[in-house]
ZAMARGU-4260 file (C-alpha; in steps of 0.2 Angstrom, whole numbers, plus 5000, padded with zeros to 4 digits):
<rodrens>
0) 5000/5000/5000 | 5006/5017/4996 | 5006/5030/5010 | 5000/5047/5007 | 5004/5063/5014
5) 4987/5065/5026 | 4988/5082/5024 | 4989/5085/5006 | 4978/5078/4994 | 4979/5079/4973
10) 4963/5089/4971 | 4970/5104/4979 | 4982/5105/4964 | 4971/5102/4950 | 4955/5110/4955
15) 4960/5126/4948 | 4965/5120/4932 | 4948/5107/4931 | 4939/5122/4934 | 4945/5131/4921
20) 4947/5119/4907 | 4933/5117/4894 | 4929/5100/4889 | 4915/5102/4875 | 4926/5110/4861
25) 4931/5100/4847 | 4947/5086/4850 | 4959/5100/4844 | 4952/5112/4855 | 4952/5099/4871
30) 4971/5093/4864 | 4976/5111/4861 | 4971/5117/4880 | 4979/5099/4887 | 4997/5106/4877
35) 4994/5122/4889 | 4993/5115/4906 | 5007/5117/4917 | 5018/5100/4917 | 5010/5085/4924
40) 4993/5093/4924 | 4986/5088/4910 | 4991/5068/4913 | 4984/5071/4931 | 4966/5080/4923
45) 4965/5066/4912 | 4966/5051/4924 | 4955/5059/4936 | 4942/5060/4924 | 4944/5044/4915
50) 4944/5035/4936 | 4930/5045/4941 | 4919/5040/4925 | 4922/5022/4928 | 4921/5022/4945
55) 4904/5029/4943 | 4896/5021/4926 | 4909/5009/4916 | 4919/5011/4902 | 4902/5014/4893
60) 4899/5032/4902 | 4918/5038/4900 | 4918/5036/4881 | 4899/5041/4881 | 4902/5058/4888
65) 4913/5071/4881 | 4926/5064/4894 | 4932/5052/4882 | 4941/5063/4872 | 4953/5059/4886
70) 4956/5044/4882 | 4973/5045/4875 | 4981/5055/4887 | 4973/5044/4901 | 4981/5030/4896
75) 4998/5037/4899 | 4995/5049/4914 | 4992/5030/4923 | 5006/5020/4918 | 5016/5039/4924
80) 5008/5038/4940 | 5010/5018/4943 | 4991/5010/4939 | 4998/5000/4925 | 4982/4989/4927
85) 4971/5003/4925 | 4981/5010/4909 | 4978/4992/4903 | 4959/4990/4906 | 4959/5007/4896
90) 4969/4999/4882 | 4960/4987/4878 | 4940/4997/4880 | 4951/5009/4868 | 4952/4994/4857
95) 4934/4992/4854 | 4935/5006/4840 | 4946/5000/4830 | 4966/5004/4826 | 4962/5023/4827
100) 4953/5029/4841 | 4940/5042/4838 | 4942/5056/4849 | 4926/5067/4843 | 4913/5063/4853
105) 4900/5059/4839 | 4911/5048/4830 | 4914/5038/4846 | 4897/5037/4850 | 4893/5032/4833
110) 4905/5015/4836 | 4901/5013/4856 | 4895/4995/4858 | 4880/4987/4868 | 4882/4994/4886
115) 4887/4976/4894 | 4902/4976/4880 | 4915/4983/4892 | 4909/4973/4910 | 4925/4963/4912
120) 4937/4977/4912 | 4927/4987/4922 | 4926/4974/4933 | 4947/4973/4930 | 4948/4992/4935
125) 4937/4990/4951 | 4948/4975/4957 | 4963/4988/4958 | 4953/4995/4972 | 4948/4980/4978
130) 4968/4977/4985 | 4969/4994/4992 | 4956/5006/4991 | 4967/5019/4992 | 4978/5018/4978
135) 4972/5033/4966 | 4971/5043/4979 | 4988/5041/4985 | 4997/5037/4969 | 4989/5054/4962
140) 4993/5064/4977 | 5010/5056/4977 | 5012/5061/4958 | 5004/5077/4960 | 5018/5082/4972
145) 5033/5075/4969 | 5030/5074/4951 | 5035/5052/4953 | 5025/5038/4953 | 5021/5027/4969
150) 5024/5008/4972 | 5013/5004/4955 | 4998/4997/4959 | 4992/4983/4950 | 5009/4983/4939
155) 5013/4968/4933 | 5031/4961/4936 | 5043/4957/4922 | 5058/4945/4920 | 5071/4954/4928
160) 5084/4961/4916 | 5070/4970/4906 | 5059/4981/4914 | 5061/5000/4916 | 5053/5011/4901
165) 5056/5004/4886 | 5069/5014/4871 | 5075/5006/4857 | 5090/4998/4868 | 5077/4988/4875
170) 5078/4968/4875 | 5066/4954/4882 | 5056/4939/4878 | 5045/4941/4863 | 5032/4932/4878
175) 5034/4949/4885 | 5032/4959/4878 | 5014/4970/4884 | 5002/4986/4880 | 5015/4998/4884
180) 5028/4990/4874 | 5016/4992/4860 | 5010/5009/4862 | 5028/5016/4862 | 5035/5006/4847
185) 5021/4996/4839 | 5033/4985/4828 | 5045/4974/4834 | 5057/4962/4827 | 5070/4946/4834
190) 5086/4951/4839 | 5093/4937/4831 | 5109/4947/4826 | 5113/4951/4846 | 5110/4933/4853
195) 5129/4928/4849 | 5134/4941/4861 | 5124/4940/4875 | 5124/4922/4883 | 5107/4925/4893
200) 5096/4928/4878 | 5089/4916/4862 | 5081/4917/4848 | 5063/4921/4856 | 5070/4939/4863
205) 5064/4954/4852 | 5068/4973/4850 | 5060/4987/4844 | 5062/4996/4827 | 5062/5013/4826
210) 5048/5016/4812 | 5031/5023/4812 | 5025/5012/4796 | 5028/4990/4795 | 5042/4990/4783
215) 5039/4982/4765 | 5049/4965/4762 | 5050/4963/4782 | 5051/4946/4788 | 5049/4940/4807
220) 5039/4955/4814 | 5027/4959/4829 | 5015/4970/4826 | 5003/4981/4839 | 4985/4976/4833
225) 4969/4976/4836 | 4955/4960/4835 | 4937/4956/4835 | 4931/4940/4838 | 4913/4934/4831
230) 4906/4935/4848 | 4911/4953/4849 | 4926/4953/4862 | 4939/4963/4856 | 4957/4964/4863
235) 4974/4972/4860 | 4986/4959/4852 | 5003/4955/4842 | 5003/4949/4826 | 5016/4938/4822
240) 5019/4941/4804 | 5027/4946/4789 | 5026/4959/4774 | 5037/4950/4760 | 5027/4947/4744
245) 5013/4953/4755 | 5007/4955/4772 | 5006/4939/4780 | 5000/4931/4800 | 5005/4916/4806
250) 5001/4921/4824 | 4991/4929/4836 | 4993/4935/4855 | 4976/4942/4863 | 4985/4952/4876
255) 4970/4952/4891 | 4969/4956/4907 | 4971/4941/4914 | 4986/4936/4902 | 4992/4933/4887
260) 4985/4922/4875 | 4994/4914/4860 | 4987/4907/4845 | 4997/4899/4831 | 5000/4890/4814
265) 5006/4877/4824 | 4991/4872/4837 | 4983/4858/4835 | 4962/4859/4836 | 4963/4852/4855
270) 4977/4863/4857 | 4970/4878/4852 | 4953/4873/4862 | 4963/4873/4879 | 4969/4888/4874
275) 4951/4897/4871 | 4946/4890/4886 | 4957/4902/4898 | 4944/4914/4890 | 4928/4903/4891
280) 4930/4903/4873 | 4923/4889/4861 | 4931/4889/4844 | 4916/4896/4837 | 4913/4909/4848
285) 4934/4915/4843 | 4937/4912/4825 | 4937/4920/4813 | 4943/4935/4820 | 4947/4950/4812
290) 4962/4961/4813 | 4969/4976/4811 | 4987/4985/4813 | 4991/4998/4825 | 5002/5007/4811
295) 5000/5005/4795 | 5008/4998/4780 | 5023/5008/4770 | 5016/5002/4755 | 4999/5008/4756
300) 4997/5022/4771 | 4985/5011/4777 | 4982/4999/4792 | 4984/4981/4787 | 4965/4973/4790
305) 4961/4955/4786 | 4955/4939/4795 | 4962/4925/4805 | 4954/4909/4801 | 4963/4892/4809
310) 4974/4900/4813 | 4982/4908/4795 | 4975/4924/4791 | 4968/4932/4773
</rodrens>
């Protein structure tokens, strides 16, 4: 549990800005007033308003209401402050709009699914508090002071080595590999140049490339994505897959909340059954599933969209 100063609290450093910021302009106006907050106030403004939605109506009500045009911002002012788990919940509700998530209000409520659609990762936001009821508070306060997240609630642990904020120095297990790895570089590759040099490493460990499109003729990458299953669940994933001679997956990794879950080439049917079954999934209710990238193709400008069936994809 993370102690707070008694005496202070975050909401006597950012009532005077929430009180002053408009939140019913267009997204550039709400992006454009976020740019002129004093440092760490925006992040803090947007978290605050993304855990009190939640908190009080679901996923559903935050991207609903003009909040949601916070989304973004959100996501990144909790993995700053240490609520890791919370910054992943909000990830993957993000996901249920596609690759690019709509920050206009009517456009988003245009694409908002069936209130119900989002009741597991709200449940996985609640749980947070569930541990230690205190956490935002503190963790907020703690931020809004000292400018430093606290302990990290609810952050999950990684292999030791390779955990920190990840550059383009960064190393691990492509099993790792997680929602903010994603969202800072969303195409990685096998560091099977450097595995010579460094004894504790194989052929499974991956690194970021530093581009903003999936190269042409690119063999052996992981690539940020969305999917939808047929029975409406969608989820942040890797797609292991290559664009030479054309953009092709011979894997998928559903990133959840409560894991990750791999699909490949190489499962067979009762495999690939066990596997649906750590999300009370049948094979019907999971495939096809369509797909798209997170960035998009140097060939075309575009996100790379197609469907995953057995688990090869078209």
């Amino acid at each position: 549990m993370v102690k707070q100063d008694t005496q202070r609290h975050y909401w006597d450093v950012l009532e005077p800005h929430y009180d002053a910021f408009d939140l019913y302009g267009s997204a550039d106006d709400v992006v454009g007033a976020l740019a002129a907050l004093p440092p760490g106030m925006a992040q803090l403004l947007a978290a605050h308003w993304c855990q009190y939605e939640v908190l009080n109506g679901g996923f559903h009500q935050f991207f609903f209401n003009s909040t949601g045009v916070l989304a973004p911002e959100a996501v990144q002012a909790f993995r700053t402050i240490g609520l890791d788990a919370w910054a992943d919940a909000l990830v993957a509700a993000m996901a249920h709009f596609g690759a690019a998530y709509p920050r206009e209000r009517d456009a988003r409520t245009a694409l908002l699914p069936r209130p119900g659609a989002f009741d597991s990762l709200d449940r996985a936001f609640y749980a947070v508090l569930k541990v230690d009821d205190e956490a935002w508070d503190n963790l907020a306060t703690a931020f809004a002071y000292h400018g430093a997240p606290g302990a990290g609630a609810g952050k999950a642990a990684l292999p030791a080595g390779h955990d920190g904020p990840v550059t383009l120095e960064t190393r691990k297990p492509v099993e790792a590999l997680n929602v903010a790895d994603l969202e800072r570089f969303p195409v990685w590759t096998y560091a099977l140049d450097e595995e010579d040099d460094h004894d504790a490493r194989d052929e499974t460990w991956v690194k970021p490339m530093a581009v903003d499109a999936i190269p042409d003729g690119a063999l052996s990458l992981c690539v940020a994505a969305v999917v939808r299953l047929p029975c409406g669940l969608v989820y942040p994933a890797v797609l292991f897959c290559d664009d030479f001679h054309g953009f092709a997956v011979s894997g998928v990794a559903l990133l959840t909340t409560e894991g990750r879950v791999l699909l490949d080439n190489c499962d067979t049917p009762r495999e690939r059954a066990k596997t649906l079954k750590r999300l009370g999934l049948r094979a019907a209710d999971a495939l096809p599933m369509e797909y798209a990238t997170r960035c998009p193709l140097a060939t075309t400008g575009l996100p790379a969209r197609g469907t995953i069936t057995g688990i090869e994809a078209s």
